[in-house]
C-alpha positions in Angstrom: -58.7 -135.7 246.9 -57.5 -136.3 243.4 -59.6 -138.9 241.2 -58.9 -139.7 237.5 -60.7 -141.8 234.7 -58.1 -144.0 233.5 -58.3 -145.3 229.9 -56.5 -147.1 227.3 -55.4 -143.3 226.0 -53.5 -140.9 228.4 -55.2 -138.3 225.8 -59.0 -139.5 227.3 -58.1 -139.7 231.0 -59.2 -136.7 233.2 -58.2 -135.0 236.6 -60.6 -133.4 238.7 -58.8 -130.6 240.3 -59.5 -128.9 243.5 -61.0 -125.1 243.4 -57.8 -123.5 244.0 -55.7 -125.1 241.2 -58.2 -124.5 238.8 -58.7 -120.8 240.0 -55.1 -120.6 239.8 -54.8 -121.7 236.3 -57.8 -120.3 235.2 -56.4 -116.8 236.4 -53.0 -117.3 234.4 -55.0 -118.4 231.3 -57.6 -115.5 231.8 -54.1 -112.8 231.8 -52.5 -114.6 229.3 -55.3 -114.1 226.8 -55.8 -110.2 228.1 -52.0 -110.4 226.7 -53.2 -111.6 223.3 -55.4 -109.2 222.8 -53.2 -106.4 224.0 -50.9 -108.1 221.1 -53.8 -107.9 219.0 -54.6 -104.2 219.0 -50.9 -103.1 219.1 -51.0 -104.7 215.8 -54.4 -103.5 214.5 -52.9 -99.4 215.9 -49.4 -99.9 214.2 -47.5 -100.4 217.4 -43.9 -99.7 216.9 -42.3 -103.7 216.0 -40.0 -104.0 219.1 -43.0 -102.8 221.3 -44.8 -105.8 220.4 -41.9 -108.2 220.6 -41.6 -106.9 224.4 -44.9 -108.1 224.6 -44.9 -111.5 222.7 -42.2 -111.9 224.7 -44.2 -111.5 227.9 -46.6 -113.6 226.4 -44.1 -116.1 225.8 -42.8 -116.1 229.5 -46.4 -116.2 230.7 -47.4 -119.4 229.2 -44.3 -120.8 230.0 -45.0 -120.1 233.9 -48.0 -121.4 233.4 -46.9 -125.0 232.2 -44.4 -125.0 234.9 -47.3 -124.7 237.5 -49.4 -127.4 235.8 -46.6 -129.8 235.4 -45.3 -129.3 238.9 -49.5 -130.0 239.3 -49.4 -133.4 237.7 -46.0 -134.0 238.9 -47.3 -134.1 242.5 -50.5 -135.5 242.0 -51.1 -137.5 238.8 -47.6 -139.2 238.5 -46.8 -139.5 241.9 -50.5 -141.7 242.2 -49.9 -143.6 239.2 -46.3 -145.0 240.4 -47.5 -145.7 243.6 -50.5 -148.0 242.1 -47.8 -149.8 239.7 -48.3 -147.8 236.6 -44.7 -147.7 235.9 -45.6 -146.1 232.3 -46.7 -143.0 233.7 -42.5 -142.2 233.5 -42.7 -142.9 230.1 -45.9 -140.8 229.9 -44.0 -137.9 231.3 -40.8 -137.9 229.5 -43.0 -138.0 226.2 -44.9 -134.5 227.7 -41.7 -133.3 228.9 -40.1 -133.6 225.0 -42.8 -132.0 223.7 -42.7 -128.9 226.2 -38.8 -128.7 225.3 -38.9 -128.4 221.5 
């Protein structure tokens, strides 16, 4: 069951999520930052520049992923909830994130 602290400020409400979405995005986040720090020491060991470009890269396409999943996330939970009470602004709440994601 999702519940969420609604404020003034979309930036102060919360979502309690269930184990397994947090597991889930806790394990992307967990790689993601592995993938840093492999970035990291190919730099500190002098790692040949298109080497670590293949890697940013992979970096890239991993934190990607992982915003789809999270917006697909709010999409079906937070959104979806917030129309159905009324909240109408929650459309305008989401084309604002989804500008931001598309720079």
């Amino acid at each position: 069951m999702d519940t969420m602290e609604t404020t003034l400020s979309h930036s102060a409400r919360k979502k309690v999520r269930d184990d397994t979405e947090r597991r889930d995005l806790m394990n992307r986040l967990k790689r993601i930052e592995g993938q840093v720090r492999g970035l990291q020491r190919m730099l500190e060991e002098d790692a040949y520049c298109p080497d670590i470009l293949t890697q940013a890269s992979a970096v890239s396409s991993a934190i990607n992923s992982f915003c789809r999943v999270l917006l697909t996330n709010h999409l079906r939970t937070c959104v979806v909830k917030d129309i159905r009470a009324g909240h109408d602004e929650a459309v305008d709440e989401l084309a604002e994130t989804l500008q931001k994601l598309m720079k």
